[in-house]
N, CA, C and O of each residue as an XYZ file, in Angstrom:
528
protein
N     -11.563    -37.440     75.479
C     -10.386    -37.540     74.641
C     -10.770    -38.134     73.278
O     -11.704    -38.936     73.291
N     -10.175    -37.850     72.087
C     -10.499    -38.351     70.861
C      -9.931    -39.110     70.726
O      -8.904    -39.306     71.376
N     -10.461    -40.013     69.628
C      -9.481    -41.218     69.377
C      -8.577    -41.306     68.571
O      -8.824    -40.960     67.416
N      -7.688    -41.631     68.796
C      -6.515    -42.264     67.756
C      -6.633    -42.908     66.951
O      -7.358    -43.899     67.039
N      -5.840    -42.537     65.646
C      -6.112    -43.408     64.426
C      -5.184    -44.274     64.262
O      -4.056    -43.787     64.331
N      -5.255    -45.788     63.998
C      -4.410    -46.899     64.230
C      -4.618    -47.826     62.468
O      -5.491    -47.494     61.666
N      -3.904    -48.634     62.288
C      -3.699    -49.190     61.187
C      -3.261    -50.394     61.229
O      -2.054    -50.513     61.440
N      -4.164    -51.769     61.027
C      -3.761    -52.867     61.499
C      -4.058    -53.542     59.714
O      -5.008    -53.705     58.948
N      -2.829    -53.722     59.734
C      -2.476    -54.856     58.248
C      -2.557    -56.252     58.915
O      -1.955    -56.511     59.957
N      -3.466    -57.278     58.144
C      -4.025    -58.239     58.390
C      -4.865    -59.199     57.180
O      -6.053    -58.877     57.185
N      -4.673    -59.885     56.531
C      -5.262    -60.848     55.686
C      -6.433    -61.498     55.963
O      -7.291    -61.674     55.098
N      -6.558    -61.921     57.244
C      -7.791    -62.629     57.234
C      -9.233    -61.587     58.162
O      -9.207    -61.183     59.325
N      -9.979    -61.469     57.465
C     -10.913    -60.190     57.671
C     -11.743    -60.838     59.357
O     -12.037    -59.943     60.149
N     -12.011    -62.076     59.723
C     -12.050    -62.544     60.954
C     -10.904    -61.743     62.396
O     -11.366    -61.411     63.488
N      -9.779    -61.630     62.094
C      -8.761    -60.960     63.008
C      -9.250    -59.527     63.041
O      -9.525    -58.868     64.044
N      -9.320    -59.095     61.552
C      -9.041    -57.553     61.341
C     -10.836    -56.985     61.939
O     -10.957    -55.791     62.214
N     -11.914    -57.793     62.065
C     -12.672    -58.080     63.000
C     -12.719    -57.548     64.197
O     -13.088    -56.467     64.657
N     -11.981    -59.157     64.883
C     -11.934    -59.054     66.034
C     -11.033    -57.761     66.644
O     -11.368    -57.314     67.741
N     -10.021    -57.232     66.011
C      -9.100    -56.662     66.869
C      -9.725    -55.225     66.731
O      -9.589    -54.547     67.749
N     -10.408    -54.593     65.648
C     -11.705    -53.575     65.326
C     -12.546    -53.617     66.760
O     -13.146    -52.559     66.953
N     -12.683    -54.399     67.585
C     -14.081    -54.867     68.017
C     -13.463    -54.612     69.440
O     -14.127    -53.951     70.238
N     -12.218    -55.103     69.807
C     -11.574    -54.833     71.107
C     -10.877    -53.705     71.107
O     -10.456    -53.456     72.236
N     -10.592    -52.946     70.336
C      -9.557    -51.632     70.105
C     -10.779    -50.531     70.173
O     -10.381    -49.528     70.765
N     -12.074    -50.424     69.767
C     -13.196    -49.706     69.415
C     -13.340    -48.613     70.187
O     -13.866    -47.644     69.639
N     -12.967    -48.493     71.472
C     -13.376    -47.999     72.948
C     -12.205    -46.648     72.974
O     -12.528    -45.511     73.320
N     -10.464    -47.138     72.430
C      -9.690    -46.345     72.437
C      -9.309    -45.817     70.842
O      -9.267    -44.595     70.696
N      -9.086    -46.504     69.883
C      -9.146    -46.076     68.808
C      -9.645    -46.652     67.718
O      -9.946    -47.842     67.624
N      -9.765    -45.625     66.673
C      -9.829    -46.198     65.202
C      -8.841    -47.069     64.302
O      -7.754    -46.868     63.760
N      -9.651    -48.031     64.393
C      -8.664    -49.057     63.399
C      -9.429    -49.314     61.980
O     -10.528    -49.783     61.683
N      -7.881    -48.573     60.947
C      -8.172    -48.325     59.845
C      -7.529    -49.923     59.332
O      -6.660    -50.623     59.853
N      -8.189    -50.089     58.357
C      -7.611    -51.727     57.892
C      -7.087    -51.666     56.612
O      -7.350    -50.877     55.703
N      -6.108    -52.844     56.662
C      -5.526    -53.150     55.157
C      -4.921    -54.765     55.579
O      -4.371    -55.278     56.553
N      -5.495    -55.297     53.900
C      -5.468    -56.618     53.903
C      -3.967    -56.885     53.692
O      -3.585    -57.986     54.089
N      -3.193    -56.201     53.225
C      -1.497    -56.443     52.271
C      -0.990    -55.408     53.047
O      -1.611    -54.785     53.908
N       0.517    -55.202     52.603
C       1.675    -54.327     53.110
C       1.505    -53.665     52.328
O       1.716    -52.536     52.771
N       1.159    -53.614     51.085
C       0.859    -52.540     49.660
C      -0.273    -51.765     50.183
O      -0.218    -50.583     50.520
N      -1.048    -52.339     50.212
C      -2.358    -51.663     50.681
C      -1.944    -50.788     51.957
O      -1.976    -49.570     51.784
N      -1.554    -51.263     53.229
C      -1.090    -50.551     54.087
C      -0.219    -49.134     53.546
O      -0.572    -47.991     53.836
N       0.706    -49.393     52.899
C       1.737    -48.400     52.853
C       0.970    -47.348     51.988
O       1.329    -46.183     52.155
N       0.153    -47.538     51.254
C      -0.913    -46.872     50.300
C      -1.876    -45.699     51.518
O      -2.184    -44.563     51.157
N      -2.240    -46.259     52.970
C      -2.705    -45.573     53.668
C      -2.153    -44.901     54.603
O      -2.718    -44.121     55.371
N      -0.983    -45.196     54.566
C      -0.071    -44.534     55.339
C       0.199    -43.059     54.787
O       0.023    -42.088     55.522
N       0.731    -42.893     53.166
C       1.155    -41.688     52.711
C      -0.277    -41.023     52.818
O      -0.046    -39.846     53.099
N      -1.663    -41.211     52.728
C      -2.965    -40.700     52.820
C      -3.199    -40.417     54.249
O      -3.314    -39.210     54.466
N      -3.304    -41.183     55.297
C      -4.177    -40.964     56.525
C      -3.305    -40.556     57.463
O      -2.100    -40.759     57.309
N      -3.738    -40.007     58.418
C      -3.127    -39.284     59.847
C      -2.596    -40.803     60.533
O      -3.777    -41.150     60.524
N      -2.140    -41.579     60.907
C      -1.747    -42.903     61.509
C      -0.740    -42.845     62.875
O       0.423    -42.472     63.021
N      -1.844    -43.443     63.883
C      -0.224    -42.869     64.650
C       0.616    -44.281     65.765
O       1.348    -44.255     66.755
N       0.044    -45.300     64.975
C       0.489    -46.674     65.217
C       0.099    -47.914     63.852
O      -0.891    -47.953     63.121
N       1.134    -48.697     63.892
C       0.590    -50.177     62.868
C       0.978    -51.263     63.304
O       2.081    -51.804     63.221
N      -0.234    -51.675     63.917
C       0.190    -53.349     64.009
C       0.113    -54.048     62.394
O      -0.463    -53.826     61.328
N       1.104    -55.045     62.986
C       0.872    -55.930     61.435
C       1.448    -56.986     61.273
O       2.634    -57.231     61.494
N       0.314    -57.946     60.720
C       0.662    -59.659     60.874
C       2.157    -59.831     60.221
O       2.748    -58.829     59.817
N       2.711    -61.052     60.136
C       3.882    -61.321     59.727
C       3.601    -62.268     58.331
O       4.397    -62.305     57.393
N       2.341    -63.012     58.377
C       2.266    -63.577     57.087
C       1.146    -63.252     56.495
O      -0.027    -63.402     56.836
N       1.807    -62.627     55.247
C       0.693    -61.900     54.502
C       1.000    -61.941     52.703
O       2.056    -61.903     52.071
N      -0.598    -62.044     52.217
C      -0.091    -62.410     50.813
C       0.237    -60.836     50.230
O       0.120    -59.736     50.769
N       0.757    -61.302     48.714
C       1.400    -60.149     47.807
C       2.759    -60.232     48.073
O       3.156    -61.205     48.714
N       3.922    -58.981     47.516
C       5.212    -58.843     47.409
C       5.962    -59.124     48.606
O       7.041    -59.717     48.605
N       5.339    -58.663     49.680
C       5.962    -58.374     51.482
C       4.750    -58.702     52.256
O       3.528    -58.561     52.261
N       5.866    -59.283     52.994
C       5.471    -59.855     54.649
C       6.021    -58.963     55.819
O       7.046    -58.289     55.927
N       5.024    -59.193     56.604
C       4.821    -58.199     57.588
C       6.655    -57.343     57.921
O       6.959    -56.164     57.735
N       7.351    -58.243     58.331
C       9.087    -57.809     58.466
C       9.292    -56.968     57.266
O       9.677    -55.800     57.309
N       9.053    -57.531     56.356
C       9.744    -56.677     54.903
C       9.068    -55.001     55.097
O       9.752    -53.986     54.965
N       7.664    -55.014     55.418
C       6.644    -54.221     55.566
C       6.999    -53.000     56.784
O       6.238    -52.042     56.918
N       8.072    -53.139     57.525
C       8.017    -52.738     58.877
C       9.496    -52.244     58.443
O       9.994    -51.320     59.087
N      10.246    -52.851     57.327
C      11.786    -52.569     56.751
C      10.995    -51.233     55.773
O      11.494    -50.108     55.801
N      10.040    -51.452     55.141
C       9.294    -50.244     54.293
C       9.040    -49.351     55.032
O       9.299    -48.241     54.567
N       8.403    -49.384     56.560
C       8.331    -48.182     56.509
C       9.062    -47.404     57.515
O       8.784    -46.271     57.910
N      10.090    -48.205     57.902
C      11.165    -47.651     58.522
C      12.406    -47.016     57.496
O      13.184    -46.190     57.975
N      12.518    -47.373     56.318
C      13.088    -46.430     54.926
C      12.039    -45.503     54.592
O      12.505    -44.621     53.871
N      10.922    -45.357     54.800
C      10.511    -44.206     54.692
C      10.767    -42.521     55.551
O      10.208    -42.320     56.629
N      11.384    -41.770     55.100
C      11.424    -41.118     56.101
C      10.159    -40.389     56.793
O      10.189    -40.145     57.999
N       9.295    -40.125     56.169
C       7.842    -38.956     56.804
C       7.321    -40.475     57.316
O       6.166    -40.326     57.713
N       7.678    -41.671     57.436
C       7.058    -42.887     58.154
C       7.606    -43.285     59.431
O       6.977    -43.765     60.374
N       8.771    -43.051     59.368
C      10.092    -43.333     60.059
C       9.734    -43.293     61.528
O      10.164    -44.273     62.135
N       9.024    -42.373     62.302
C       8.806    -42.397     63.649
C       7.762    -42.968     64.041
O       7.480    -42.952     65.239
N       6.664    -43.830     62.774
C       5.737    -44.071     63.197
C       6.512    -45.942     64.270
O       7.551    -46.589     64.143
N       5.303    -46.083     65.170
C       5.586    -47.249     66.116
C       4.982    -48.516     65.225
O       3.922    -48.285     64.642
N       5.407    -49.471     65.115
C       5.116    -50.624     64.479
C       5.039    -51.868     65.428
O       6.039    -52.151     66.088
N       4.015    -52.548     65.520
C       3.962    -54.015     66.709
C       3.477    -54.551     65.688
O       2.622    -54.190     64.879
N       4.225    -55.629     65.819
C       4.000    -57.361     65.151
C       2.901    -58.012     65.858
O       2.950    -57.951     67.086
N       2.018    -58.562     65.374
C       1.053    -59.426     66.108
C       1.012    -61.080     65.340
O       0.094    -61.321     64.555
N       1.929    -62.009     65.602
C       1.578    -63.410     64.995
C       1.131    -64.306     65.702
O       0.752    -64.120     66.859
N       1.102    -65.905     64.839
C       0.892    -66.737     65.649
C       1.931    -67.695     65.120
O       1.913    -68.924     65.049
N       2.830    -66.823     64.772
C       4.046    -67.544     64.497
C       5.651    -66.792     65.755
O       6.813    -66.614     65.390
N       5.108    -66.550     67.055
C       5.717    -66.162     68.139
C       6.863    -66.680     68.618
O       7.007    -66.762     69.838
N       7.969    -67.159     67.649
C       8.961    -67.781     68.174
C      10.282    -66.394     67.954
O      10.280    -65.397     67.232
N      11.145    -66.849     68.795
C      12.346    -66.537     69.137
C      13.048    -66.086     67.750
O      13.698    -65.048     67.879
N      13.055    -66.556     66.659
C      13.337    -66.357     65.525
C      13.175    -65.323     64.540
O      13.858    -64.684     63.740
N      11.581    -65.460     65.065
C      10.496    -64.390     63.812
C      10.801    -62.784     65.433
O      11.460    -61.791     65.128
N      10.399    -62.874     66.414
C      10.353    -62.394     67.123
C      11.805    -61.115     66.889
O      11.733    -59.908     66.657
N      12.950    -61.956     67.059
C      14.452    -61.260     66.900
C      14.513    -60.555     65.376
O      15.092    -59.469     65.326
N      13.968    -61.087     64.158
C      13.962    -60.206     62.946
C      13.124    -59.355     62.902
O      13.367    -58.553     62.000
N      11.756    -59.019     63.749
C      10.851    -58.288     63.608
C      11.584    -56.830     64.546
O      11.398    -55.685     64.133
N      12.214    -57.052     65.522
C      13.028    -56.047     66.409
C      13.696    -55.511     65.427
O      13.683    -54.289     65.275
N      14.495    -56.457     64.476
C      15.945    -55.974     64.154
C      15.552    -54.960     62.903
O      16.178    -54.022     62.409
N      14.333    -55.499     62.612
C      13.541    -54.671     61.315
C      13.020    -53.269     61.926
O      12.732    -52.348     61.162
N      12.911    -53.143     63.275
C      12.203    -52.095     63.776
C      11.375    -51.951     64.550
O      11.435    -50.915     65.212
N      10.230    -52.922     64.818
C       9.293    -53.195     65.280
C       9.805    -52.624     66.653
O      11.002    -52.607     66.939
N       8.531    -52.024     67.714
C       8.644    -52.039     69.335
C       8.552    -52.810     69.670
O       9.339    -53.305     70.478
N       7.265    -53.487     69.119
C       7.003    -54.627     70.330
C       6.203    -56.097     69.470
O       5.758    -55.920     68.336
N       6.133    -56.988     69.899
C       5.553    -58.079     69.250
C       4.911    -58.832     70.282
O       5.342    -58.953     71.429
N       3.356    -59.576     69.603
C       2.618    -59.979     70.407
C       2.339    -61.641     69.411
O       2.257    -61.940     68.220
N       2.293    -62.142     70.317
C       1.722    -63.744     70.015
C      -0.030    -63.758     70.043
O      -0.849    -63.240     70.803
N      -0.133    -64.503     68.986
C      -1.465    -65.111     68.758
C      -1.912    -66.046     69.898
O      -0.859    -66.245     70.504
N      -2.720    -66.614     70.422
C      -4.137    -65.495     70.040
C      -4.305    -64.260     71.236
O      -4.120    -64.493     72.430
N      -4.597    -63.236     70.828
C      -4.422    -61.996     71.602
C      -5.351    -61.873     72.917
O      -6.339    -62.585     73.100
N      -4.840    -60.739     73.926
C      -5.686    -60.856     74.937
C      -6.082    -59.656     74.617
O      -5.393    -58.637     74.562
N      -7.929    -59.864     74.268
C      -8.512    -58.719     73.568
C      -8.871    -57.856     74.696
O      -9.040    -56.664     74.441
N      -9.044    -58.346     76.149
C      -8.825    -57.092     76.999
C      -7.741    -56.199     77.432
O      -7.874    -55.144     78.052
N      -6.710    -56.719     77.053
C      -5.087    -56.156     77.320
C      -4.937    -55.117     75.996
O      -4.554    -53.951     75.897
N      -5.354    -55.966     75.177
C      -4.603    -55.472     73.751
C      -4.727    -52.969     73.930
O      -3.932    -52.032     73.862
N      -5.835    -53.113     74.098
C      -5.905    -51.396     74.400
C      -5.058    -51.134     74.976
O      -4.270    -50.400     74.379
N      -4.726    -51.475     76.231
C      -4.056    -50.476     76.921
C      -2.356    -50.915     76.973
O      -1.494    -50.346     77.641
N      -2.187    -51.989     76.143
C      -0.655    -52.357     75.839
C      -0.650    -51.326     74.612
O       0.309    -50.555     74.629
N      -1.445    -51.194     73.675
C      -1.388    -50.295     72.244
C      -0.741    -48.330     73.123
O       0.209    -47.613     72.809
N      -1.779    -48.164     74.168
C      -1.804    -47.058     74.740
C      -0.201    -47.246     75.408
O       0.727    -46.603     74.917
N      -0.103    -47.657     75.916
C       1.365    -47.782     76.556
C       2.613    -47.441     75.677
O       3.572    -46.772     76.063
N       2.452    -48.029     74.371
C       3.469    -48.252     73.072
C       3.743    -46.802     72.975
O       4.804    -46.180     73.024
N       2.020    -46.267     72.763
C       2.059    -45.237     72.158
C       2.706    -44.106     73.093
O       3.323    -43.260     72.446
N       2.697    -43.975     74.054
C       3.026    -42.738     75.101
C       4.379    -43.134     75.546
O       4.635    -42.539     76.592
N       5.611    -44.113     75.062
C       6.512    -44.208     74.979
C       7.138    -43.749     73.274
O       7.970    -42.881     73.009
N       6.402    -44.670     72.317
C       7.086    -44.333     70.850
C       6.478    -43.335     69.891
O       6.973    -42.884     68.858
N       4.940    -43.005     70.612
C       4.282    -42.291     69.418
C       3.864    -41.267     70.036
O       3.849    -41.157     71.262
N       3.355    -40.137     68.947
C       2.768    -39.040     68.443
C       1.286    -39.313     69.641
O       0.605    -40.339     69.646
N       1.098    -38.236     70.466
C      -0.174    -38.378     71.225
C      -1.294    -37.658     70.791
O      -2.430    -37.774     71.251
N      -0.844    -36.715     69.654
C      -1.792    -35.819     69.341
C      -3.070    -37.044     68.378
O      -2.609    -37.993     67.744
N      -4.296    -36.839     68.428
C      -5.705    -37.560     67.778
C      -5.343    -37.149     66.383
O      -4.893    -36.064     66.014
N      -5.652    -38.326     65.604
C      -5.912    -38.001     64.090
C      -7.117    -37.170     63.852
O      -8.186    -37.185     64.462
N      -6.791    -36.540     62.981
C      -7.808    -34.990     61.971
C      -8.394    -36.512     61.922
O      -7.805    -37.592     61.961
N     -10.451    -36.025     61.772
C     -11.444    -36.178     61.458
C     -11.569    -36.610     59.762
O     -12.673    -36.818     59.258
């Protein structure tokens, strides 16, 4: 099976790392440091999931980011998971209400993390492999 192309917005290049490093096996994780940057690879690349932190520098934070690309319409069906380490009840309920499927607390379980991504996806997303 080919892999899926995935898109994890993330600031600190240590995470965007690690989660590269545990995701490797099932898909490609394309990176972006900002929500600008992200949304920049979105209208370009085949994408068929985005995780994405909640605090992030530049204009928008991860919620605002997930409100972007749920007003997008050719974005609109893509699946969006929150990954913080700011996991409270609070941030958790605006990240839903913004769109998000699903949200995960810091620090991640890098053996889970695949096959919770795979799960998302065969409920909210597109199964077909990103073009080469």
């Amino acid at each position: 099976m080919e892999k899926r192309k995935i898109l994890y917005v993330e600031d600190q290049a240590p995470m965007r790392e690690l989660m590269k490093a545990a995701l490797r096996k099932e898909f490609i994780v394309v990176e972006a440091a900002s929500v600008e940057e992200g949304l920049d690879i979105l209208r370009k690349e085949a994408i068929c999931l985005v995780l994405m932190d909640i605090n992030l520098p530049g204009g928008m934070n991860g919620i605002e980011g997930t409100r972007a690309i749920r007003s997008t319409p050719e974005l609109q069906h893509l699946p969006v998971v929150v990954i913080t380490a700011y996991a409270h009840d609070e941030n958790r309920r605006a990240c839903l209400e913004a769109g998000c499927v699903d949200f995960i607390g810091k620090p991640i379980n890098v053996r889970e993390i695949g096959g919770r991504l795979t799960r998302i996806l065969e409920l909210y997303g597109k199964s077909e492999p990103a073009p080469e």
